[in-house]
C-alpha positions in Angstrom: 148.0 109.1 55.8 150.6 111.9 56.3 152.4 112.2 59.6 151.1 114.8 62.4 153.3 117.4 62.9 155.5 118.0 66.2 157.3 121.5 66.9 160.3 120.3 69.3 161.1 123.4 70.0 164.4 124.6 71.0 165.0 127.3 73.8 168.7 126.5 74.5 168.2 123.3 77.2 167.1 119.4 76.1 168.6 116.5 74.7 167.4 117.8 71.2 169.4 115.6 68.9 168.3 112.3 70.3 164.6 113.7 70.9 164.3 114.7 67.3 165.6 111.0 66.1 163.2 109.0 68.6 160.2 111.4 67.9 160.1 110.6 64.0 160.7 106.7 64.4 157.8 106.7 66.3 156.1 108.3 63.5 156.0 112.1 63.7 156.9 114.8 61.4 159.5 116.9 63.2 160.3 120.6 63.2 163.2 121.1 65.8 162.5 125.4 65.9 162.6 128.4 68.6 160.1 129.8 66.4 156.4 130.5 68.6 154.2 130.5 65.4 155.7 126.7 64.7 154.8 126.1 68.1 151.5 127.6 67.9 150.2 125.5 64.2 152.0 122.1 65.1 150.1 119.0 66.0 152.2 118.7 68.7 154.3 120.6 71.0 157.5 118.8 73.1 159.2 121.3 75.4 162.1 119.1 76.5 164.5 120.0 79.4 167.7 118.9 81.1 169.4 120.5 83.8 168.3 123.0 86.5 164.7 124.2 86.9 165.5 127.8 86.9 167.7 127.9 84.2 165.2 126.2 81.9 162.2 128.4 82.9 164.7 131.6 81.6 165.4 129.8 78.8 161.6 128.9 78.5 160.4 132.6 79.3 163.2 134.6 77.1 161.8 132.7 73.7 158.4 133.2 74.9 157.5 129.7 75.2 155.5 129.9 78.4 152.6 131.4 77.2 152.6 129.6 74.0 152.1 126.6 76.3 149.4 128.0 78.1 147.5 128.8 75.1 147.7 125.4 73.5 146.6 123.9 76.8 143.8 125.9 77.0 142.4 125.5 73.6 143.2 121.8 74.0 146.4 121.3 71.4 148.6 118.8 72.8 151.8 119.3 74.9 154.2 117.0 75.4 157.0 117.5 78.4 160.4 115.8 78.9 162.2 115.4 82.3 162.5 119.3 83.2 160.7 119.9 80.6 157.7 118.1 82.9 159.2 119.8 85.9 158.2 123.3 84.4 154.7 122.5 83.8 153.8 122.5 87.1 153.6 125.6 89.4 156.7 126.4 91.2 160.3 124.4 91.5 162.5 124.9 94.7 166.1 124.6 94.1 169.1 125.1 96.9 166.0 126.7 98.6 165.6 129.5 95.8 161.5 129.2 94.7 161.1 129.7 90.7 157.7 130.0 89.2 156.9 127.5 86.8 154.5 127.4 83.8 151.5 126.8 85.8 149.9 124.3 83.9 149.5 121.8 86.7 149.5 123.0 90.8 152.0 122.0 92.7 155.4 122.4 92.6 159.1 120.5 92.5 161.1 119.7 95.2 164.4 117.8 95.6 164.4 114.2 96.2 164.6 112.5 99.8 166.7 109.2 99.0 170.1 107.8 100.3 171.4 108.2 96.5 170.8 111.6 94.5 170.5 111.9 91.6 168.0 108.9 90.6 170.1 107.7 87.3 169.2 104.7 85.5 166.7 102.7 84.8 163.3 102.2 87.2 159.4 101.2 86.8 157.0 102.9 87.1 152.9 102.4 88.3 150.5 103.8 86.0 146.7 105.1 86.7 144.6 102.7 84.6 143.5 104.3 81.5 146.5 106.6 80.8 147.2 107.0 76.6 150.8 107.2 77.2 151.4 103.7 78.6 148.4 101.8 76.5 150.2 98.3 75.5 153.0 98.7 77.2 154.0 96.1 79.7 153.8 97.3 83.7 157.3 95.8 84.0 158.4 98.0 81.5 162.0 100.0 82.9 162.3 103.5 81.3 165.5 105.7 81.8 165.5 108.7 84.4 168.6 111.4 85.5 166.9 113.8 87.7 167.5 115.1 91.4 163.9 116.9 91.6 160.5 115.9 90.9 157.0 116.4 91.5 155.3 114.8 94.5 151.9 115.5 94.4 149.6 114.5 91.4 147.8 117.8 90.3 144.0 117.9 91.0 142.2 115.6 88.3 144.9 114.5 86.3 145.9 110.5 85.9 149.7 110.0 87.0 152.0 107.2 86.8 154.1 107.3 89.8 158.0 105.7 90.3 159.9 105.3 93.8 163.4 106.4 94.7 163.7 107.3 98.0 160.5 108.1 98.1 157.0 108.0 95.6 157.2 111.1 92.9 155.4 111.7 89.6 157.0 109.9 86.4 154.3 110.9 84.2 151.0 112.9 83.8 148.4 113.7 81.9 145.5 116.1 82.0 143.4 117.2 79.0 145.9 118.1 76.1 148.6 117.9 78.5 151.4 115.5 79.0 154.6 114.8 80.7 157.1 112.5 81.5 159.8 113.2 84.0 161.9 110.1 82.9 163.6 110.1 79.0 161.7 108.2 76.6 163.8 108.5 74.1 166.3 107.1 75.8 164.0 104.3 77.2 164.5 101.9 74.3 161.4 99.9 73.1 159.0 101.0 75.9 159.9 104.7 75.3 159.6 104.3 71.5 156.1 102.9 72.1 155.4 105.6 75.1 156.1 108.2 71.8 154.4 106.3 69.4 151.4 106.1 71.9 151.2 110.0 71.7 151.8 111.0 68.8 148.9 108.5 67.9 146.5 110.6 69.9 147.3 113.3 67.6 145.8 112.3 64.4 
């Protein structure tokens, strides 16, 4: 059986090299490319992200990559978002008080934090709704790796989230339809974020 195909595509912000690695030993095909067309045919899609909200959602809007998004979601081809990169799926992030429109693929929007300690670095659990593809098999006590000082607090309208706590709750993952999203690092998650990848790129055979 030949390996689905994942366009990790490359706008200028992500932890690329160790993305690529942990995406094909979990069994994908990877194309690391800034090239839309690769992101339109693939499988799947990963927009990763590291850094500030606005700076990735340039990044993401100067290659174009924003409506390529949008179009796979709507015609149901999978998406796959890491850390910022599941910070710009959702409406709007807020940053030093500065608003930035997001992707728009899920309402709501990203806010900083509330927690004695900022950034949340390191390793945490997190609660997920019952049925979600991403965590099938994998144990609830489970750690995975997060670096972040923003989040999303509000589950979008009919999606199933898996939630974490620092400070206070926020979303560490989503899904809805063809579209998922982790706010934490699986591939720097170990075993649980290898199976997390293996999990989805499974549902894209």
């Amino acid at each position: 059986m030949s390996k689905p195909s994942i366009a990790l595509f490359d706008y200028g912000s992500g932890n690329l090299r160790s993305a690529f690695r942990a995406l094909e030993r979990a069994g994908g095909q990877v194309e690391l490319t800034g090239d839309l067309d690769a992101a339109r045919r693939a499988d799947g899609l990963v927009v990763p992200g590291v850094g500030a909200f606005a700076a990735c959602m340039a990044g993401i809007a100067g290659h174009g990559l924003d409506g390529v998004v949008r179009e796979r979601a709507a015609a149901g081809a999978p998406v796959l978002g890491i850390c910022v990169g599941e910070q710009v799926l959702f409406e709007e992030g807020i940053e030093h008080g500065v608003e930035t429109a997001g992707i728009g693929v899920f309402e709501g929007r990203v806010d900083r934090l509330v927690a004695d300690r900022v950034p949340h670095m390191g390793w945490n659990t997190v609660e997920a709704a019952e049925g979600m593809r991403l965590f099938a098999g994998i144990d609830p006590a489970e750690r995975f790796y997060f670096v972040h000082s923003y989040a999303a607090k509000t589950p979008p309208p009919g999606a199933a989230v898996a939630t974490a706590v620092h400070g206070e709750p926020f979303v560490a993952a989503v899904e809805r339809g063809p579209v998922s999203a982790t706010q934490f690092h699986p591939e720097k998650s170990g075993d649980a974020g290898r199976a997390l990848l293996t999990n989805w790129i499974e549902g894209l055979r």
